[in-house]
N, C-alpha and C positions, 0 to 999 in steps of 0.2 A: 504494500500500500504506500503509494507514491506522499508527497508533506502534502502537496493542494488535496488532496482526496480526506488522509487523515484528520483535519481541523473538521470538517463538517463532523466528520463519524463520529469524534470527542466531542465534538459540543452538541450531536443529539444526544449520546449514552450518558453524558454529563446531567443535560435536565429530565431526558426520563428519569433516570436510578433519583436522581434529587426528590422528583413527583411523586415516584412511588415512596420512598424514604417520606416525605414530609405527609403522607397519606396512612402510613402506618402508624406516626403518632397521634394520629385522629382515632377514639375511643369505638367510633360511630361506622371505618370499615374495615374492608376485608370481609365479609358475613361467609361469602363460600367459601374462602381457605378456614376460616373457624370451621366449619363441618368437613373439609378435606380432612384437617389436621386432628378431628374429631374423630374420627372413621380411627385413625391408628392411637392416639389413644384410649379408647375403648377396648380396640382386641391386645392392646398393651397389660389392662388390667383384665382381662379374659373377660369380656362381657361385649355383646354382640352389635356391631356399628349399622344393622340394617334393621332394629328396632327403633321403626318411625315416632314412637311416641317418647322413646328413651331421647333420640337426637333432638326431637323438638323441644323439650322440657330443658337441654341444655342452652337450645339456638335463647330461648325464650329470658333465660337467667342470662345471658350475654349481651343480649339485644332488645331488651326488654320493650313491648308497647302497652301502653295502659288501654289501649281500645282495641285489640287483636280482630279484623274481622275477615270475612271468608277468602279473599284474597291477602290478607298480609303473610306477608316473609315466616314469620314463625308459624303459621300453620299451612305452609305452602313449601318444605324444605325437608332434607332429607339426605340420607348417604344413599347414592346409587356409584359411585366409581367401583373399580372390580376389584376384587382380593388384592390385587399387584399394587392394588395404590394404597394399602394398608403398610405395604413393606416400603414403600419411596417414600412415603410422608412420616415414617416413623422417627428417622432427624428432629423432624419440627414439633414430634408429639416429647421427645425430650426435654424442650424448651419451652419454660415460662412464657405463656400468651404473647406477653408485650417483644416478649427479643425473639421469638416465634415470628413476628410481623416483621420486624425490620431484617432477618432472615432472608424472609419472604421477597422483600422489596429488595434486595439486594440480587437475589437468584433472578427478577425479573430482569434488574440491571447487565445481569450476566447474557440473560436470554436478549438485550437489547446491541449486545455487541455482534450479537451473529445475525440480527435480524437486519442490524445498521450495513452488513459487508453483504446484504444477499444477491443486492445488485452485479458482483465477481465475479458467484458460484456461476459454475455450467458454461463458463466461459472459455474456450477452446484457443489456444497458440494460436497464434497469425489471427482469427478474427480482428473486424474493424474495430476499430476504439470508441466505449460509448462517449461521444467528444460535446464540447459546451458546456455552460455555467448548469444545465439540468441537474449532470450527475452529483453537483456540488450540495444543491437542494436536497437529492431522493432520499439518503438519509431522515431527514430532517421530516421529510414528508411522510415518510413511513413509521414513523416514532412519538412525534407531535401533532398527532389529530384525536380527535376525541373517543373514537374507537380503541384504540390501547388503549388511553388511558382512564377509559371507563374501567376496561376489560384490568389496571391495577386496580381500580378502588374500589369491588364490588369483591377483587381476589380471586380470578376464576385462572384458570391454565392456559388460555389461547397463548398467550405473550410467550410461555415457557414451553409450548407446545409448537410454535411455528420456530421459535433456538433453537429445540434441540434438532429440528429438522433441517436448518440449514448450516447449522456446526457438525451434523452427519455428512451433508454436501460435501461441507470442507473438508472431513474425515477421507469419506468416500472419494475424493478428488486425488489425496497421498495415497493413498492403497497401502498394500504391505499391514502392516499391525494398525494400521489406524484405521484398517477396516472392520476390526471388530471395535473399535469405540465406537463408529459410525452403528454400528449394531445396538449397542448401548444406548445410546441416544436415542434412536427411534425406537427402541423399546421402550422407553419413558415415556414417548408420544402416545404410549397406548394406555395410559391414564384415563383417556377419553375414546375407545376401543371403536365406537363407531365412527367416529372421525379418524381414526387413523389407518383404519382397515386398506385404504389405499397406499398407501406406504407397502405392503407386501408385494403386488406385482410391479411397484413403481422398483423396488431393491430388485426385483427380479431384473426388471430391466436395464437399470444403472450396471448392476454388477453380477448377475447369474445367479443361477436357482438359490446355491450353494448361500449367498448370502441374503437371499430370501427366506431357506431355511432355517439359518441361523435366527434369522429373527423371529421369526415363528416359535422358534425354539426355546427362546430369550426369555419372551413374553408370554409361553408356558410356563415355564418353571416359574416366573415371578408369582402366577395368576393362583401354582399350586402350594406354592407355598406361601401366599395368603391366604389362601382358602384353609390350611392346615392350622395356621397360627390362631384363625376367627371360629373355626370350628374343629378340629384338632383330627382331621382329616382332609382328603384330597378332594372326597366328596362330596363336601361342603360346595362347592362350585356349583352342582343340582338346585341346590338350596338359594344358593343367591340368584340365577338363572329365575328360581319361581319367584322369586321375591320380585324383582324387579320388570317381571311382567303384572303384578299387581300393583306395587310401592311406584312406578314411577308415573302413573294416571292419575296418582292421587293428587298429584300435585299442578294446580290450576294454570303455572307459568310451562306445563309440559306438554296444553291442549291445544290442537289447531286449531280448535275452532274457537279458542278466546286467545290468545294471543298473537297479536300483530307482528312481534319480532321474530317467529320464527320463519327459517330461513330456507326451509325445503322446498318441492313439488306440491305436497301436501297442502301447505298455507296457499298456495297461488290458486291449487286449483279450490280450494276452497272459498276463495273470493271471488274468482271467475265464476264459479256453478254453484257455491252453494253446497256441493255434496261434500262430506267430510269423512275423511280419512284417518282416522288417528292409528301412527306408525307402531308396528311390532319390530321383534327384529325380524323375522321373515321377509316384511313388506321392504325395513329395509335392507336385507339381502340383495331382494329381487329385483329394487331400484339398482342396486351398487352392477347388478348381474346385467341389467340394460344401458348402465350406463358405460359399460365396459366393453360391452355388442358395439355401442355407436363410436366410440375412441376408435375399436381394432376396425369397424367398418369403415372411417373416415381415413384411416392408415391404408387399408389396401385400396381407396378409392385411390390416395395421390398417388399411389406406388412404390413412395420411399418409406425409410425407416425414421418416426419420427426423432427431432431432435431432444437431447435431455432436457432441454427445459421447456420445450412443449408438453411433455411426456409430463414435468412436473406442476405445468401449468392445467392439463389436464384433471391430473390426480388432486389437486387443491379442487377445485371446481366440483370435482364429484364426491369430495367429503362435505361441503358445502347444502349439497344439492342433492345426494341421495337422503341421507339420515335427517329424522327432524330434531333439527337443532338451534338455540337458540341465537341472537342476532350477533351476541360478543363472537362468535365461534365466524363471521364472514373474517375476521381480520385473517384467516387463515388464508385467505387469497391474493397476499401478500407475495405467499409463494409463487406466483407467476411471473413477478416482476424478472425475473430473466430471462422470460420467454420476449415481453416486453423490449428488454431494454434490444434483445436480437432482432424483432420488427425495426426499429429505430434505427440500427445498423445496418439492418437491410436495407433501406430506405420505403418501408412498406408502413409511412406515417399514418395514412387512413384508421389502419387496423390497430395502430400504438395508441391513436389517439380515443379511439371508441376504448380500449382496454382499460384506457387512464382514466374516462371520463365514468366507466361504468365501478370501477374500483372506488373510485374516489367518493359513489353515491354512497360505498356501504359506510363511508365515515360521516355520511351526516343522520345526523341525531333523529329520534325518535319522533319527538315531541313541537317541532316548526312544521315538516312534511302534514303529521299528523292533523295539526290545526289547522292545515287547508284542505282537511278532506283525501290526501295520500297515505293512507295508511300500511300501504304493502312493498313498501319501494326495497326491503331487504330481500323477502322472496321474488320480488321480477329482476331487481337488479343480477341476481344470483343466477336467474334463470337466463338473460338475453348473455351474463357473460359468459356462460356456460356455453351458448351458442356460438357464441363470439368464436371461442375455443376449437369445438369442431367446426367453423367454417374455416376458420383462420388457416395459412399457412404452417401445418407442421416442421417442416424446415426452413426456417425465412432465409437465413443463410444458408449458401450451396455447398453441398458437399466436398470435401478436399478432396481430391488425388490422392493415395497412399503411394509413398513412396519419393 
């Protein structure tokens, strides 16, 4: 990283880590890392983190409201992450609440330095230089809009979730032993399992089966042996499986058809017709299984093998857009920006510019859109770029010559 590049990347990781830092000494958030870091405290003292009424009784002693009603936070919350995030978060269940959050806000600061260089990743020798004051910005752009730093102050995983994915990049980029940290890393990403479910053919095709498997593999053994520690067997994984086909409808910010911020198929077509869908994991399986049909049918339509960072731009897109998910979870389409910054290179500005324009909507806020009557702009947004995607040139830049 050249000095002119450097100053931006330092002075975005400078006031995010600051923001999240000056947000953890506010008593009032992080509400979802208190029940992440809940979850492993619980099965620390052997008592079970997917009893909704035991979480809520604590959310409620944290976050207290004197008027609790049918949509508030403490009767709307709950542990659903997997066995495995009982074993990652257990760090944080070591530590005192308050140094627990600055922790916290520091690991986002970490996750903000790989998120600041994503613009690099996937970028190939001899390619063109992404050149102009832009690149000077993109940092800055992708760090300082209200979407992260929502996604710190409510405490949820996007921020830590799209790190560890592009410090796998970077992993993945050396090879040799660094390809099992890259393993590593996106094994963490599976904290949020339906969102990362794309990461396995996307490692398949970065790096071969082999390191596909590996991950797969990773992220079993974590999943069994939290399932072991919460219920002192392997088995236990049945048991949360049931749970969470029950436990997670319970919860009113998890419905498509009352909430506006979620970001799937589901919400869209539910404002278009009316008819509602509320998602399994089956349903979404069978979205991830279609949307996987139209990537490989869009690949044999151009002919070529797409590029890695269309491949990556893809797989953000359809974690996005298969599973229903809520609205902090778009920032995850961040991950594209290198497919991006290769439009721009190419000179295939059209398509840079609908990309920039369409990303950009998922960082404005809920609540201005809302009050004129737009209430759905994070599931269409998600949806036209998703389009965007399979129309878009898979390879903007041409192939090299070997040799």
């Amino acid at each position: 990283m050249g000095d002119a590049t450097r100053a931006p990347v330092l002075a975005a990781v400078g006031l995010f880590t600051a923001f999240a830092v000056a947000r953890a000494a506010n008593p009032h958030t992080f509400p979802d890392f208190f029940i992440f870091r809940l979850g492993s405290e619980l099965t620390a003292r052997g008592e079970n983190p997917y009893d909704l009424a035991q979480v809520r009784a604590h959310v409620a002693t944290q976050f207290p409201d004197p008027d609790p009603g049918p949509t508030s936070f403490v009767n709307n919350c709950g542990y659903f992450l997997p066995p495995a995030a009982t074993v990652l978060f257990l760090p944080f269940a070591a530590l005192p609440w308050r140094e627990a959050k600055v922790a916290w806000a520091l690991l986002q600061g970490l996750a903000a330095v790989a998120i600041a260089t994503l613009p690099r990743r996937l970028r190939r020798p001899g390619d063109p230089a992404f050149a102009g004051p832009l690149p000077l910005l993109v940092p800055l752009l992708l760090l300082l809009n209200w979407l992260p730093l929502d996604v710190v102050t409510v405490g949820q995983f996007t921020v830590v979730f799209v790190g560890c994915v592009s410090a796998g990049l970077w992993c993945f980029e050396r090879g040799g032993r660094w390809a099992w940290v890259s393993v590593l890393l996106w094994a963490v990403a599976f904290v949020k399992p339906h969102v990362a479910l794309p990461l396995v053919p996307l490692a398949w095709y970065l790096g071969g089966w082999r390191r596909a498997a590996a991950l797969v593999g990773v992220v079993a053994a974590l999943n069994l042996a939290g399932a072991t520690l919460i219920g002192g067997s392997p088995l236990f994984l049945r048991d949360y499986l049931a749970y969470l086909g029950t436990g997670f409808g319970a919860v009113v910010y998890n419905r498509a058809g009352l909430n506006p911020e979620i970001t799937s198929w589901n919400r869209l077509l539910f404002v278009a017709t009316g008819v509602l869908v509320e998602q399994t994991a089956a349903t979404a399986v069978a979205a991830y299984l279609v949307w996987f049909g139209l990537v490989a049918g869009r690949c044999r339509a151009a002919g070529v093998w797409p590029s890695a960072a269309w491949a990556l731009a893809a797989a953000a897109a359809g974690a996005v857009w298969c599973p229903q998910v809520l609205g902090y979870e778009a920032f995850v389409l961040v991950l594209a920006v290198p497919w991006v910054r290769d439009l721009v290179a190419a000179g295939r500005r059209g398509w840079a510019a609908a990309a920039v324009l369409l990303l950009a909507l998922q960082a404005v806020r809920f609540a201005p859109l809302h009050a004129v009557g737009f209430d759905f702009h994070r599931p269409l947004g998600v949806a036209l770029f998703a389009l965007l995607v399979l129309a878009g040139p898979p390879r903007p830049l041409p192939a090299r010559p070997v040799g």
